[in-house]
N, C-alpha and C positions, 0 to 999 in steps of 0.2 A: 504373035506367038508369045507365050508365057515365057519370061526371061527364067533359066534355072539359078538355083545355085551354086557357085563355084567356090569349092577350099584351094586357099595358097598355102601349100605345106611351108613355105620358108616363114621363123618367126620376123618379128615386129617389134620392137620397142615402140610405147605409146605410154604419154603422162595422161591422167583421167582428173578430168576437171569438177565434173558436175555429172548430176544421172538426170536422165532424160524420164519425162512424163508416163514412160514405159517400162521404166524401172533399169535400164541399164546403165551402167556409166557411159562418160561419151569423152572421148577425146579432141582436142582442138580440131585436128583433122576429122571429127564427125564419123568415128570411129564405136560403133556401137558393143562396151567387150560384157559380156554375162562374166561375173564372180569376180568383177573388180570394183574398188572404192575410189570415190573420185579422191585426186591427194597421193593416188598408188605409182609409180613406174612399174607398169608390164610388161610382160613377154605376151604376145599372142599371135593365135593360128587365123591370120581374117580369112576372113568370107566377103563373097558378095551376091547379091542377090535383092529382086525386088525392088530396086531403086535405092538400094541403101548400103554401106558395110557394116558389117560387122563382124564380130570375132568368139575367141576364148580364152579367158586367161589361161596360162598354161606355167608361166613362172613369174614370183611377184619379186621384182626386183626389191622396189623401196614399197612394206609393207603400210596401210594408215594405220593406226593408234585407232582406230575405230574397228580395226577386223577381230572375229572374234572365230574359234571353233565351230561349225555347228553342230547341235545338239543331234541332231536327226542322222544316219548313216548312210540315208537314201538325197542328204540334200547335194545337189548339183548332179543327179542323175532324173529324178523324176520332175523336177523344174515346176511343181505343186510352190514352192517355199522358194524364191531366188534370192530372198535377204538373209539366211539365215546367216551366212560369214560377217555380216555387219549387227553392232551390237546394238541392243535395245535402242539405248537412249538417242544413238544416232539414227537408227531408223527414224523416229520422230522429227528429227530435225531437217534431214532432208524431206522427208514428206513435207513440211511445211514449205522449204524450201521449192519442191516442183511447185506447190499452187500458188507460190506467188509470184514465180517466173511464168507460170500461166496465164493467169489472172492479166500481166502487164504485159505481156507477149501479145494477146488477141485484146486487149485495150478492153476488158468488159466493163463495160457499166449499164446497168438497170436505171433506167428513171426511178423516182420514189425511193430510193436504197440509198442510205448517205453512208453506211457505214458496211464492210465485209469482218465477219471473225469465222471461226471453226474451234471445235472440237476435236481434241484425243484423247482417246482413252487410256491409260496405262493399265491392261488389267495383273503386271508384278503389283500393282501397288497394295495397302491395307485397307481400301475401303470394300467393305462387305456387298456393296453394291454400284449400278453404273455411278461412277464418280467422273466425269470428264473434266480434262483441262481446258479451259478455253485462254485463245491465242486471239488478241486484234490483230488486223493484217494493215485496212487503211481507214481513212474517214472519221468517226464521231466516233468516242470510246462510248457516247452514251444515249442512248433514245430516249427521247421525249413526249411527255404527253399532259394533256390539261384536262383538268377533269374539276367540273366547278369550278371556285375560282381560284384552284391549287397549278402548280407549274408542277409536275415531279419528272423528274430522272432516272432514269436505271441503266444498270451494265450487264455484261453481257451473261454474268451468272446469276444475277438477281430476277425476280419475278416478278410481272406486270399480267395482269389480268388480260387473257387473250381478246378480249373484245370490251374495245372502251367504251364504246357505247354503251353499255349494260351496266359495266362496270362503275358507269358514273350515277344510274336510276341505283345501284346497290350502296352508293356508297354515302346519297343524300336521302335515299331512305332509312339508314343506319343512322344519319344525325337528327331527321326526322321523329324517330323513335329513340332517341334518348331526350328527349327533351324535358321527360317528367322524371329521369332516372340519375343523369350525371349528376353531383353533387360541388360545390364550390371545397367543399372541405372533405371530400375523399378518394380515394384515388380511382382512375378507371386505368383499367389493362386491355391492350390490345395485342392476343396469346397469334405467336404465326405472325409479326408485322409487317414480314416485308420490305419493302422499302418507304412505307410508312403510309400509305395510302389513306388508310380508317384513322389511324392515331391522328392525323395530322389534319382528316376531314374533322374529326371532333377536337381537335385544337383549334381549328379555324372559328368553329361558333363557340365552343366553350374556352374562352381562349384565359377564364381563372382558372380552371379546373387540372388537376397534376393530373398529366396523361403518360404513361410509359406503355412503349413496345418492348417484347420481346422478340426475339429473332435466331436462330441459329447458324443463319448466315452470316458470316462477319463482310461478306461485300455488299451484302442486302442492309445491313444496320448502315455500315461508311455511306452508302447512297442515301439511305432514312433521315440521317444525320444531315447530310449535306439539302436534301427537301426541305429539311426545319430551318434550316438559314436561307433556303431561296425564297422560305415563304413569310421569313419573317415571323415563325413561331418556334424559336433556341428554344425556350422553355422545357418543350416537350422532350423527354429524355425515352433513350434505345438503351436497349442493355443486349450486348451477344452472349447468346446461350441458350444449349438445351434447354426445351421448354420443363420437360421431367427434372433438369438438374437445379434449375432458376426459379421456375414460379412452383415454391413448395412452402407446404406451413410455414416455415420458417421464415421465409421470404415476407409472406404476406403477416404475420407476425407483428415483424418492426414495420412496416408500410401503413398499416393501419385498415378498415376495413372496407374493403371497392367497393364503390355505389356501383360499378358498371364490370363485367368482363367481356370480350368480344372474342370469339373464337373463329374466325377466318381463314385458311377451313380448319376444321379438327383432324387433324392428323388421325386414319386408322393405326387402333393398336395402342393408341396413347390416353385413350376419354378414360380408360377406369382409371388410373393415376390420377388425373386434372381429374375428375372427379370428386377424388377425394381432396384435392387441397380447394377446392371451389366450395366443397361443404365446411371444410375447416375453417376459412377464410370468412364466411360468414356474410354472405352478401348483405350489404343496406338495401338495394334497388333491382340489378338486373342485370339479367344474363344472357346476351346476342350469340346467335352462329348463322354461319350460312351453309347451310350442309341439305343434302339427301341422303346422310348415313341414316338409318332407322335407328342404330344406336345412340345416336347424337340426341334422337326425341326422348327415350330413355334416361338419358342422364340430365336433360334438362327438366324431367318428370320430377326425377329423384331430390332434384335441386330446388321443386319449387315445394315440394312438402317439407323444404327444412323449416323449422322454428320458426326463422327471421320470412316475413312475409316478404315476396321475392314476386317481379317482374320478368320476363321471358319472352323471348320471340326467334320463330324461324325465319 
């Protein structure tokens, strides 16, 4: 027979340690109470039922420094929202907190996986779009992979091309086709770097040639950077910054004029800008992307009727 639920009208004093997987706090005594913080002394009405107790808070003796108003009028009656009395920044942290008492509670581990992180999102924050935090939990801060005969690294915000395999026919056929176009005496740019993958392939064979990335990742460049010393080509210089804000007339200016620009991928929304500093800039040789944008062929149209006789490839 189905065991019911049972209330004990008399209160409870109960200290709350930690919240359980299921979002409640839980007390030593494995006391399950809805609308307390762990860190809290309660008052509550338990229950029992289902193999389990639990309760409600009903007065907070010692309140946490984490409790907050909530905003909603309806919260702690419709049970839609049960964190709203705890404030932002600690909801995050206990959420991190359940998955990694999880994680080591059922002892998971995946063959192949050296490393676990996650993702969260603050959407109070000021990024205009998904911006997620990412958090290492155990294992390698960084994955690895070889691609020709380059070693590179990256982390967990940085980006590696999802399939190496390909990645490595795109990235020796990119050195492939500069072979008539990089210059010993001019600069090539690799626009979108990354963690240095193309710069650092075309450092390896051109290893006179001044190669800078661009990148707007400052963890994507620290990794780029860190490639260039694993590979034994420092040389090659990363610069963090908008591509719109960095590589502009001005830039390419004092740099002098690129035998080579590589665009991997073009950013939608960005080419008629790069555009125009790609034609100011005055190519000596050539001008790489890897794109399926139709506009990308477009602006390497426009680029190749400039003045300066000009090499190109999709």
């Amino acid at each position: 027979m189905q065991q019911k639920e049972t209330t004990t009208r008399s209160l409870k004093d109960v200290e709350l340690t930690h919240f359980h997987s299921g979002g409640l706090a839980c007390s030593q005594e494995k006391i399950y109470v809805s609308g307390g913080i762990p860190g809290e002394r309660v008052q509550v009405v338990p229950k029992r039922g289902k193999g389990f107790r639990s309760a409600i808070a009903v007065n907070i003796l010692k309140a946490s420094p984490d409790r907050t108003v909530p905003f909603c009028t309806h919260a702690g009656i419709c049970g839609g929202c049960p964190w709203q009395h705890l404030k932002y920044e600690a909801r995050l942290e206990w959420k991190k907190d359940i998955l990694r008492r999880a994680l080591d509670k059922y002892g998971i581990h995946i063959p192949g996986i050296s490393s676990w992180a996650y993702t969260v999102w603050d959407p109070s924050g000021n990024a205009r779009f998904y911006a997620p935090v990412f958090y290492h939990y155990k294992g390698d801060h960084h994955l690895e992979e070889h691609t020709g005969m380059l070693r590179l690294k990256y982390g967990l915000s940085s980006f590696y091309q999802p399939n190496p395999l390909q990645a490595k026919l795109i990235f020796s056929h990119i050195a492939e086709l500069a072979d008539d176009i990089v210059s010993d005496s001019s600069p090539v740019f690799d626009l979108y770097a990354g963690v240095g993958t193309i710069a650092l392939t075309l450092a390896k064979k051109y290893n006179r040639a001044c190669i800078t990335g661009i990148e707007g990742n400052a963890d994507a460049v620290r990794d780029a950077l860190d490639n260039a010393f694993l590979n034994g080509l420092s040389k090659t210089n990363f610069i963090t910054g908008d591509i719109l804000q960095t590589f502009t007339p001005s830039f390419t200016a004092q740099t002098g004029k690129p035998s080579l620009i590589v665009l991997d991928p073009p950013r939608s929304g960005t080419l008629t800008e790069i555009k125009k500093t790609i034609l100011t800039a005055g190519l000596t040789s050539g001008l790489m992307t890897c794109s399926r944008i139709p506009n990308t062929l477009k602006l390497l149209l426009s680029a190749a009727k400039s003045p300066d006789p000009l090499q190109w490839a999709v």
